[in-house]
C-alpha positions in Angstrom: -13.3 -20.7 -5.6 -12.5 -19.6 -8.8 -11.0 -16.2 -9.4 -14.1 -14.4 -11.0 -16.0 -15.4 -8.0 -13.4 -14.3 -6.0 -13.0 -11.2 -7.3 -17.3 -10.2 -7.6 -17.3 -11.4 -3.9 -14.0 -9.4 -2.4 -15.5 -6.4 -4.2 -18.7 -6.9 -2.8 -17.1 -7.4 0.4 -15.0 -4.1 0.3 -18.2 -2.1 -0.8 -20.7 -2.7 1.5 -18.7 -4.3 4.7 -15.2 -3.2 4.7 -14.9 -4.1 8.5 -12.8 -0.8 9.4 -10.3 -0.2 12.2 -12.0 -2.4 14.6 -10.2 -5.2 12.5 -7.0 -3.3 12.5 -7.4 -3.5 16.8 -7.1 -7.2 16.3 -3.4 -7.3 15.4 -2.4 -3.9 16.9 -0.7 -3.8 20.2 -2.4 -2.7 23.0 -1.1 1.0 23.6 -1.8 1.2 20.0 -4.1 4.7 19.6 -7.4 4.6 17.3 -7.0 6.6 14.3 -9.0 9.8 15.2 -6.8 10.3 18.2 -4.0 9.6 16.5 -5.0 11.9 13.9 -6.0 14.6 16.3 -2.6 14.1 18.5 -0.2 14.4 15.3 0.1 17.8 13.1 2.3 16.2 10.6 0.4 13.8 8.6 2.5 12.8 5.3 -0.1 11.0 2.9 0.9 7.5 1.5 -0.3 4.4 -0.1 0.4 0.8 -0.7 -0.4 -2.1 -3.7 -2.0 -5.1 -2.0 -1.0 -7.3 -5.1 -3.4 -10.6 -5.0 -2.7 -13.0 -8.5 -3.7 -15.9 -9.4 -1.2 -18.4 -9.0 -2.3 -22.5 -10.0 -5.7 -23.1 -8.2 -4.8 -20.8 -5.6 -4.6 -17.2 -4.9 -1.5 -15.7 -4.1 -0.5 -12.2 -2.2 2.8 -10.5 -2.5 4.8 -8.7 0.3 8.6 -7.2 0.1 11.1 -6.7 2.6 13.0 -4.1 3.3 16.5 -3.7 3.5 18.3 -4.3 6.6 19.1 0.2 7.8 19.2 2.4 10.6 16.1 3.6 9.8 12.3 3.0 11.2 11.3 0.5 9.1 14.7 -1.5 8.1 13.8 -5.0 7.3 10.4 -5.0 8.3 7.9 -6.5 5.5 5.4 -4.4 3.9 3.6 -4.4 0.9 4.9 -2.0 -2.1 4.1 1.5 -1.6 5.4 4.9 -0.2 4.7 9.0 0.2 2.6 10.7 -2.2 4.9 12.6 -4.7 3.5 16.5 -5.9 3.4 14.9 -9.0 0.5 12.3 -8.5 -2.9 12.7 -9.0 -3.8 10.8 -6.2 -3.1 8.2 -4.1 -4.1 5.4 -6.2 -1.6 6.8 -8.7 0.9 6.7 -6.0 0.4 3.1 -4.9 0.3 2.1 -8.6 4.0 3.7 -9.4 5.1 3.3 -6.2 4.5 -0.8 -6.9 6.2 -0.1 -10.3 9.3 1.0 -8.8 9.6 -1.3 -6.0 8.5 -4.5 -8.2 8.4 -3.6 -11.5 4.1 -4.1 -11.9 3.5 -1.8 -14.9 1.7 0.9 -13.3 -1.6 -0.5 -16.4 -1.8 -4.1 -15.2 -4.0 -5.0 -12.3 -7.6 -4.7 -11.7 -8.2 -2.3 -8.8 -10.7 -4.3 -6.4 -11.1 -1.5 -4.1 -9.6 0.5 -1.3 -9.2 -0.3 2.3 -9.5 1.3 5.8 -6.3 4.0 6.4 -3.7 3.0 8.5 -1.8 5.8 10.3 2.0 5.0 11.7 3.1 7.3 14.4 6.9 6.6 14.0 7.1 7.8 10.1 4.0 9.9 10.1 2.3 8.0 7.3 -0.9 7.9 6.5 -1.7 4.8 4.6 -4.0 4.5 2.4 -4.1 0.8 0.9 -5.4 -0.5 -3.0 -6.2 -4.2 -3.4 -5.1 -5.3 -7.5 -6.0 -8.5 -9.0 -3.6 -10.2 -11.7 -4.8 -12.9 -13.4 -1.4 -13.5 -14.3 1.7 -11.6 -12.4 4.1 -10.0 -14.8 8.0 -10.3 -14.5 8.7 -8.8 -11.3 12.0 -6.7 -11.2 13.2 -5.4 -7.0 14.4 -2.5 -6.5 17.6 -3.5 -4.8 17.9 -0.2 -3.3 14.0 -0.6 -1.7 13.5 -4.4 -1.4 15.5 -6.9 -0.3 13.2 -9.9 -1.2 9.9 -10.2 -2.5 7.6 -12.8 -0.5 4.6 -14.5 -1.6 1.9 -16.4 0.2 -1.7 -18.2 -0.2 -4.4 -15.3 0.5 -6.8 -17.3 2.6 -3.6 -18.6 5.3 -4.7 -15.6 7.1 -7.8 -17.3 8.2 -5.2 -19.9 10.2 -5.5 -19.5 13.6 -1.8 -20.8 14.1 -0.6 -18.1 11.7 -1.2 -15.2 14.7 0.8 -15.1 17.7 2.8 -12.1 19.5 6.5 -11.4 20.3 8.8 -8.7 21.8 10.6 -6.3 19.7 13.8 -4.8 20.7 14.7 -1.9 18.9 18.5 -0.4 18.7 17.3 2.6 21.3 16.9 -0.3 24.0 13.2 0.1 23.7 11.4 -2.9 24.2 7.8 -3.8 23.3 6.0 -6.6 24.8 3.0 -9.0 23.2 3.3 -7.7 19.5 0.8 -9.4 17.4 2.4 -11.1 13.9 1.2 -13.4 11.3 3.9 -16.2 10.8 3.8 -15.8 6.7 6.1 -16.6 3.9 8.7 -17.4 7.1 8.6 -14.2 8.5 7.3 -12.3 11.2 4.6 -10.0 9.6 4.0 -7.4 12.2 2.6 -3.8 12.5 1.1 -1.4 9.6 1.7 -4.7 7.3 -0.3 -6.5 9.7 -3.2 -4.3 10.4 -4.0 -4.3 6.4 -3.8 -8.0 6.3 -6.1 -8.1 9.4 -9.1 -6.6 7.6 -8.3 -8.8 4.8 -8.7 -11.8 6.5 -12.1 -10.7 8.5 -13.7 -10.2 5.1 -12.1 -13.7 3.7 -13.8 -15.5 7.2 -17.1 -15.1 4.9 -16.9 -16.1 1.9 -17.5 -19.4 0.9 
């Protein structure tokens, strides 16, 4: 598939059967709250968005993911795609996801071609509510990390998330002691792709399992 064809058919996809939360269920864990309850169960909702940065890399189409730095902090070293809060100072959301990849990354908050917007994520633990832009580059610019936000930037083919063997599950044990059992991941880029990250990338792939 060729990346103009990709691109009319992902946009198509996004427009008239973004598959919704019921995708985000397949890689969530099982105590995992749907968002309306979550929504309902939470007064503090801090509004967020993230860059899903898809480019076209060869014959293939790549995506990009960072990871964070190793802290003592809720999300230390977990992989995510660029993003963060909504400052006063943005217009909206897709403005934050736009400069929030600029800072991370170093995309110029211009290039990309915004493909659409997908299903919101909320995160308990932070308080986020994630909102997530899809961005096509037909050719990536020079990416710059933010050493202070990313510790490495990871890329992988877009259509390995329709690999069965890609999914699995695992325990986390966080520093409390807390332990959570049967976590679903996708095994990408050599890491262990797991939670909000994973969600997004779940509705991804259910609307890659039809195109051609």
């Amino acid at each position: 598939m060729d990346s103009l064809e990709f691109i009319q058919q992902f946009k198509k996809e996004i427009l008239l059967h973004l598959p919704g939360e019921s995708a985000h269920l397949k890689m969530a864990p099982a105590h995992r709250q749907t968002l309306n309850s979550a929504l309902k169960a939470n007064d503090v909702i801090r509004e967020s968005a993230v860059a899903v940065v898809l480019y076209k890399n060869g014959n293939q189409i790549d995506c990009l993911l960072t990871q964070r730095p190793e802290y003592e902090g809720k999300h230390g070293g977990q992989v995510s795609f660029p993003g963060g809060k909504r400052d006063e100072s943005d217009l909206d959301l897709e403005e934050t996801a736009r400069r929030e990849c600029f800072e991370e990354v170093g995309i110029p908050v211009e290039k990309g071609i915004l493909l659409g917007e997908l299903t919101e994520v909320y995160i308990p633990v932070s308080q986020f509510l994630v909102k997530p832009f899809v961005y096509f580059h037909e050719d990536l610019p020079e990416l710059i990390p933010n050493e202070r936000e990313v510790a490495e930037i990871l890329t992988f083919p877009i259509f390995d998330l329709k690999k069965e063997e890609l999914i699995s599950s695992m325990e986390i044990h966080l520093p409390d002691g807390t332990i959570y059992r049967n976590i679903p991941y996708f095994d990408l880029a050599d890491k262990k792709v797991w939670g909000a990250t994973a969600l997004i990338l779940s509705e991804i792939r259910e609307m890659l399992l039809v195109l051609d």
